[in-house]
N, C-alpha and C positions, 0 to 999 in steps of 0.2 A: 504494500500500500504506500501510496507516495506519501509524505507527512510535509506539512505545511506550514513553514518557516515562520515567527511571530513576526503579525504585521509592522512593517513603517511606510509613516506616514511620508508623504512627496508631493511637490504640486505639480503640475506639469501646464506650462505654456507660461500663459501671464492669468489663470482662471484663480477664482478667490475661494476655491473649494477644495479641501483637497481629499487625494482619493486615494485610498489603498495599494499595495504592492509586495506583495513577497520580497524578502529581502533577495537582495541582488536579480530580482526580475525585470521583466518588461513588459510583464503580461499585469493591466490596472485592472483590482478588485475594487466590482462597484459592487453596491446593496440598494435596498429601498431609496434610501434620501438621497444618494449621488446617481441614481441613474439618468432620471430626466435631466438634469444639468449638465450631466458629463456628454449625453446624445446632443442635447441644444449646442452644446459648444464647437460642436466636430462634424465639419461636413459628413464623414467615412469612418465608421467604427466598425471592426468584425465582433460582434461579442460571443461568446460561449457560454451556454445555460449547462452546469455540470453536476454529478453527485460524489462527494470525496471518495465515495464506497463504488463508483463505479470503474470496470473494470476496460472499457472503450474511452475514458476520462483518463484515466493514468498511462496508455497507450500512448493518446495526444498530445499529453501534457509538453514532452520535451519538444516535440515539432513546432505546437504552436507557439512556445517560448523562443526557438529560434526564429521562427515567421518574426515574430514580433519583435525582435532584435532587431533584424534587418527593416522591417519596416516606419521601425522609430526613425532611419533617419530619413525620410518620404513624408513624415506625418500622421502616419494610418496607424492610430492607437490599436492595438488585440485588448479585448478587455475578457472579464470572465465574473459569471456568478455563480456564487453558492444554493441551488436549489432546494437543499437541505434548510438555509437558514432562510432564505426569501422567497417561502413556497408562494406566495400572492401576487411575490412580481413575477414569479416564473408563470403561473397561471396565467396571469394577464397576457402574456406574450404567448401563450398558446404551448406552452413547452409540453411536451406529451411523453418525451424519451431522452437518454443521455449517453453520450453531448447533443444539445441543438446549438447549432453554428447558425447565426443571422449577421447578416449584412443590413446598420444603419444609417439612414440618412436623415437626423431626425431623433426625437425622440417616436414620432409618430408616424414613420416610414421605415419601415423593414420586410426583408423577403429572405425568402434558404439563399444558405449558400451553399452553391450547384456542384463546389470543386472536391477534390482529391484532398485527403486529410494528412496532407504530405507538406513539408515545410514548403519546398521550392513551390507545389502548386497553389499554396495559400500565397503564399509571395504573388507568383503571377497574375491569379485570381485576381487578388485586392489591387494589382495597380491598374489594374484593366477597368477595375472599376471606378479607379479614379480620376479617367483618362475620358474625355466626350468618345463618343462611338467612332470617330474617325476624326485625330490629331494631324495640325495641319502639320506639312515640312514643306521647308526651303532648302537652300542650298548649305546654311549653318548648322541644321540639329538632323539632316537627312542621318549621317554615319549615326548619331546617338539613338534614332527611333528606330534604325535597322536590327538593332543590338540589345532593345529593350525587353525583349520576352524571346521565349524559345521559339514561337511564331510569331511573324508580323507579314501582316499583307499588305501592302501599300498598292494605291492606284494610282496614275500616271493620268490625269484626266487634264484633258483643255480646261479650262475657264469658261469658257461660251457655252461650252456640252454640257448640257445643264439637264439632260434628258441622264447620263451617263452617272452624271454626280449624282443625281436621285437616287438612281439606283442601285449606286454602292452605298450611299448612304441607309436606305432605306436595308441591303442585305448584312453591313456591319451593325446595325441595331438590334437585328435577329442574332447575330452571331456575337456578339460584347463581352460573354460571358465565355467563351470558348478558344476568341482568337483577337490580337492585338490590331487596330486597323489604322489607317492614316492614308491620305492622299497631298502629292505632289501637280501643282496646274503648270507649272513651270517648262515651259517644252525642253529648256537646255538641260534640265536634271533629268527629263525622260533620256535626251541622247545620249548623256554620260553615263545611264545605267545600260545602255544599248537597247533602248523600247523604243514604238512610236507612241505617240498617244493617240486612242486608249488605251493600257495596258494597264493587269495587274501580276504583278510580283510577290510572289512567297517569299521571305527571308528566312533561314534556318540554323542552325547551328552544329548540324550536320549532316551527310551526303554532301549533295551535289553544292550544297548551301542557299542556294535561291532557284525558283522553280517560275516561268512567263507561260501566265493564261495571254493569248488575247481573240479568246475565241466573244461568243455573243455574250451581251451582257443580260444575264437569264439567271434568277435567284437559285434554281435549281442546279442548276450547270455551273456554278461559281462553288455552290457550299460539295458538289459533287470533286471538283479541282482542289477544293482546299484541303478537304477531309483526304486526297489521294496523295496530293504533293506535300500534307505536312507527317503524313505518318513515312518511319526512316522505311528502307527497304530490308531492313531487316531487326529491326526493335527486338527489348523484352518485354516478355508478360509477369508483370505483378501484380500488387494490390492497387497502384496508381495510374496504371494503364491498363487493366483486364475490361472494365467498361467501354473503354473509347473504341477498343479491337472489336468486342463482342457486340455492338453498337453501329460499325460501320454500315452495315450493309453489303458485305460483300465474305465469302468464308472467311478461315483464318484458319495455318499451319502454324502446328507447334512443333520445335526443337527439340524434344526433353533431352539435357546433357549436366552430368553432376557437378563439374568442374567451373571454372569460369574460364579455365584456357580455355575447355570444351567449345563454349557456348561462343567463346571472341571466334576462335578459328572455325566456327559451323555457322555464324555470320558473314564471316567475309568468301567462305567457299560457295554462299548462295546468293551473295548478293545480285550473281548476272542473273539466277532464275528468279527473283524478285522483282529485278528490272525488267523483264520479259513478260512478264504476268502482270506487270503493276497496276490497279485499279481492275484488277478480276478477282484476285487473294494478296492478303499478308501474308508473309510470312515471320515468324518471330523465334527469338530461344526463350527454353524455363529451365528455370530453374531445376533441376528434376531432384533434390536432397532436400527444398524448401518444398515443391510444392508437385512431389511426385505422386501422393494418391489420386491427381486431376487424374495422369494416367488413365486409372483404372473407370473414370469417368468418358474417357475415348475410347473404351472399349480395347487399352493397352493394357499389358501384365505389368503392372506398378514396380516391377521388382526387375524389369527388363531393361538398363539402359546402354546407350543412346535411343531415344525410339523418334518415330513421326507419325502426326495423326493431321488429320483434316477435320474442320467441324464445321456445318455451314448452321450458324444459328438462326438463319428467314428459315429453312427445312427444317430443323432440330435433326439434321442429320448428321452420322459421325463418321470417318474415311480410316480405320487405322492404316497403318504403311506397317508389312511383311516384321516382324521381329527378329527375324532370322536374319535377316537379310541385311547386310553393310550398308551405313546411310552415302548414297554418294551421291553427288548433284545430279549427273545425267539421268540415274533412276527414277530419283525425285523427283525431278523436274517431268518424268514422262508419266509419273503415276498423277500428278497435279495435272497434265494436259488431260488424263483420261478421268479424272473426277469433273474435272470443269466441262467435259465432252458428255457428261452423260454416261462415259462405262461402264462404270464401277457405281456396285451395288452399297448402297450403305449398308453399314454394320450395324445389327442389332442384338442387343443382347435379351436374352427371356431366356425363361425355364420352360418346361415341354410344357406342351398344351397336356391337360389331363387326361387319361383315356373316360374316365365319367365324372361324372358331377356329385360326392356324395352326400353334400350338405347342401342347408336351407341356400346358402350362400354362392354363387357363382361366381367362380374361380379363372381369374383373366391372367393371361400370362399377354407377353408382347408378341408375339406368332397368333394369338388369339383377338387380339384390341380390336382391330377392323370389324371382324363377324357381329362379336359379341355388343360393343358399343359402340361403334359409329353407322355399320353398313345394315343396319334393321331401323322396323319400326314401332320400336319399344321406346317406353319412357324408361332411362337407365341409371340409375343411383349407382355409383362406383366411390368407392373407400382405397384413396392410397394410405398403403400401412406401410411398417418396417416391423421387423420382426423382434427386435428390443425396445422397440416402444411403450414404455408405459399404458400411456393413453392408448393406443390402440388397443393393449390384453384388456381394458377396463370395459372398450366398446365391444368386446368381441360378443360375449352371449348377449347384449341387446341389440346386435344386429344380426346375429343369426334368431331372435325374438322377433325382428323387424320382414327377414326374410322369408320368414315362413308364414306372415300375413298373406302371401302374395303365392309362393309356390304352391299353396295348399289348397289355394281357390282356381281353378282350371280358367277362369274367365280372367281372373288377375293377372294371374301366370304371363296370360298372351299375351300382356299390355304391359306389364311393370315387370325387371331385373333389378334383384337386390345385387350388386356385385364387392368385388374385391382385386387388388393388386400388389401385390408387394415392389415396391416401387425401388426400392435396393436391388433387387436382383431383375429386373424387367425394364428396358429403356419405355419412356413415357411421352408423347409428341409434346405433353404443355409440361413447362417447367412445375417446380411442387418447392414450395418454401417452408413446409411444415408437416408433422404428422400428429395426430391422422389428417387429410386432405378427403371433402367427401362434394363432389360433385354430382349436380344432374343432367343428365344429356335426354333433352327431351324429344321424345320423337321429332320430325319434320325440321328441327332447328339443332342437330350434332352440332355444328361450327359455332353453337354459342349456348357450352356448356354454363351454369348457373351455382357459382359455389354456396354450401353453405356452412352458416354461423351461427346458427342459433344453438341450444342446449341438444345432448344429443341422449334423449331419450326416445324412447319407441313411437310416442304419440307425437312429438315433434316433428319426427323425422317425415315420420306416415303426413302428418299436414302438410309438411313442404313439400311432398311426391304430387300430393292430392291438390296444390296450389300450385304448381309451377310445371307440372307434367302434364304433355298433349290431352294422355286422356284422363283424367280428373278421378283417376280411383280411390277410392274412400277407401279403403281397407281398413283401417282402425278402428272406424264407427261399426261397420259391418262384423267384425271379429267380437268388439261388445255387446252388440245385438245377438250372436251366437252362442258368448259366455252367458249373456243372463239366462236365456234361454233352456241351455244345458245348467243352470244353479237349480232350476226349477224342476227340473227334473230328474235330476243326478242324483243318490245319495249322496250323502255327506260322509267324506273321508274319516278311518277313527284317527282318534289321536295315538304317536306313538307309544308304546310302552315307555318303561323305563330303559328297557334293556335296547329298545332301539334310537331311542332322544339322541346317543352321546352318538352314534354312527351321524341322524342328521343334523345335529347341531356342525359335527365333521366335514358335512356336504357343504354345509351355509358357511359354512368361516371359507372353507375352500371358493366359494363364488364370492363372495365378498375379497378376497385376497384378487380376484379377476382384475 
């Protein structure tokens, strides 16, 4: 647990308030009575709503203490509060989770902030944001703006093209939070960089180091150039670029290599197959001692290195590349032409379909998914589990309770699937952030399954089938209508002896322990 230095007091600027600060920080601790003054005073605040006990808060701590070093000297205060002791201010600001990162302008103006919880990208982040959507250059500060962020896009526009300047202007305001912008009207700085004008220019700080659109000026066609020309030809995947890769639009090839000589020398051997393919796949290295069980999420043996896999996440599909097999560019490169060609089959992973079904509950493996829930027309209740899941062993006999409302009625049957997956061992088309995951896929509309979140008892569940499924089967009410029915005419069960109580007291702790 980090522990937290006794406060001294600091002013900062020329304000008459003063405010908190961990000894030898730079990160200002506000509370209730210095918030709103310390927001009025500051264009640009990052502030952090955190909890001491929290274990995502102690992670960040030293990054955003360096952010905030470097940005002391720019202006751009890091501040942070204690949500523990200002639960009312945290409230107010909507805090729900920790850390919550906000960008202020204002006491009364804030939004997330969208970036990487990474020093260098909180740095970039925050001066972008302190910067108009698009900073002029001349001939003085062009070398300084070039240099200011690991991307900068500059345009190269006339002055008169006033249709041009719109619309970079208009596509740097979409993009502010992502990529650094600025334009040049100056024709002699266009020819000193070698453009004509229009032109825009990527600036980067490594490959090729600057990349010249001057194709049409088209919002989509620009953010499609910049997303291509600013990712390297051969990058890593971490925790600070795994979104931007998986985000593009386009697959993504992973290196897994244990070493870091590995990873440098299995960058620069692909970099021609990079450039060849450029804007159809990335390609990148991983880490594969940090972050080699992905692996085994490609459908690779985690325990196998060097390897290569392909993942195209618009499909949710996965390409591994041979294990056996030596990674060598020419290979490579032909197994990437036959994935991006359509050849090659993606890999999936599932356990066998079952030869029968012998429970209330139907059993979906990935060889099975199509039939079962997407390619009929049933209303289909599907439960992704893990097999050490708590929660899931707790739902399990009230959803095989649930599924046998429906199997056991011949007219239900035909209309409602209580189902199941084990979502660990079977690839799944929609991503899953949670277990248990219980979706419905209701007849006529598969493509817009319906999660749900209500409590999950029998009768709940039965209403959300009977609410949101094509065909409106009541099964729950109908099943009490049958109980009461059978009370009235059933006897009445005796009660155990003595000699049998402690067996079903034995059954009941056992379901109870479910």
């Amino acid at each position: 647990m980090r522990s937290f230095a006794p406060l001294a007091l600091g002013l900062l600027g020329a304000s008459s308030v003063s405010y908190a600060t961990d000894a030898e920080s730079n990160v200002i601790s506000l509370n209730t009575d210095t918030f709103e003054n310390f927001m009025t005073e500051h264009d640009l605040v990052l502030a952090e709503f955190f909890a001491p006990w929290c274990g995502h808060c102690k992670a960040l701590a030293p990054k955003y203490e360096e952010a905030a070093t470097e940005l002391k000297a720019k202006d751009i205060p890091l501040v942070k509060i204690d949500c523990t002791a200002e639960e009312d201010l945290c409230r107010s600001q909507g805090v729900e989770g920790y850390p919550t990162l906000k960008i202020f302008r204002g006491p009364d103006s804030s939004k997330p902030y969208q970036g990487a919880r990474q020093a260098e990208a909180i740095v970039s982040y925050m001066i972008k944001q302190s910067l108009p959507a698009v900073s002029p250059v001349d001939g003085e500060n062009l070398e300084e703006i070039k240099t200011m962020d690991k991307i900068v896009v500059i345009g190269y526009i006339d002055s008169e093209d006033k249709k041009t300047h719109d619309a970079f202007e208009t596509f740097a305001e979409s993009q502010r939070d992502n990529y650094l912008f600025a334009e040049a009207s100056d024709p002699a700085i266009a020819r000193a960089e070698g453009v004509e004008q229009p032109a825009f220019v990527l600036y980067k700080d490594f490959d090729e180091k600057k990349a010249v659109y001057d194709g049409k000026v088209d919002q989509e066609a620009l953010l499609s150039w910049v997303k291509t020309a600013s990712t390297p030809l051969v990058g890593e995947i971490g925790p600070e670029t795994y979104s931007g890769y998986i985000t593009a639009g386009i697959p993504l090839a992973y290196i897994f290599a244990e070493t870091k000589e590995e990873r440098e020398q299995f960058a620069e051997q692909f970099k021609p197959v990079a450039e060849k393919h450029r804007g159809s796949i990335n390609i990148a290295t991983i880490d594969a001692k940090m972050f080699g069980a992905h692996a085994g999420n490609l459908n690779l043996d985690p325990q196998n290195f060097p390897a290569f896999a392909i993942q195209d996440p618009a499909k949710n599909a996965k390409y591994p590349f041979e294990q056996s097999k030596e990674l060598k560019p020419d290979d490579v490169e032909a197994f990437i032409q036959d994935v991006l060609n359509g050849k090659v089959e993606p890999s999936i992973k599932s356990e066998p379909i079952p030869e029968t079904q012998d429970g209330p509950v139907t059993i979906v493996v990935a060889h099975s998914y199509k039939e079962l829930v997407i390619e009929n027309d049933k209303d289909v209740l599907l439960e992704f589990y893990a097999p050490w899941c708590g929660h899931c062993k707790a739902l399990a006999p009230k959803y095989d309770e649930l599924a046998g409302l429906y199997v056991n009625n011949p007219d239900f049957a035909a209309k409602v699937t209580v189902a199941k997956i084990d979502a660990t061992a079977n690839d799944v088309p929609d991503p899953i952030t949670g277990f248990p995951t219980i979706r419905l896929y209701p007849a006529g509309a598969k493509d817009s399954p319906i999660e749900y979140e209500g409590s999950r008892t029998v009768e709940d569940l039965a209403k959300f089938i009977l609410e949101n499924g094509n065909h409106k089967v009541d099964a729950y009410t109908n099943s009490e209508e049958q109980q009461e029915e059978a009370d009235v005419t059933t006897p009445p069960v005796a009660t155990p002896t003595n000699d049998e109580a402690p067996e079903a007291a034995k059954e009941a702790a056992e379901h109870d322990e479910l």
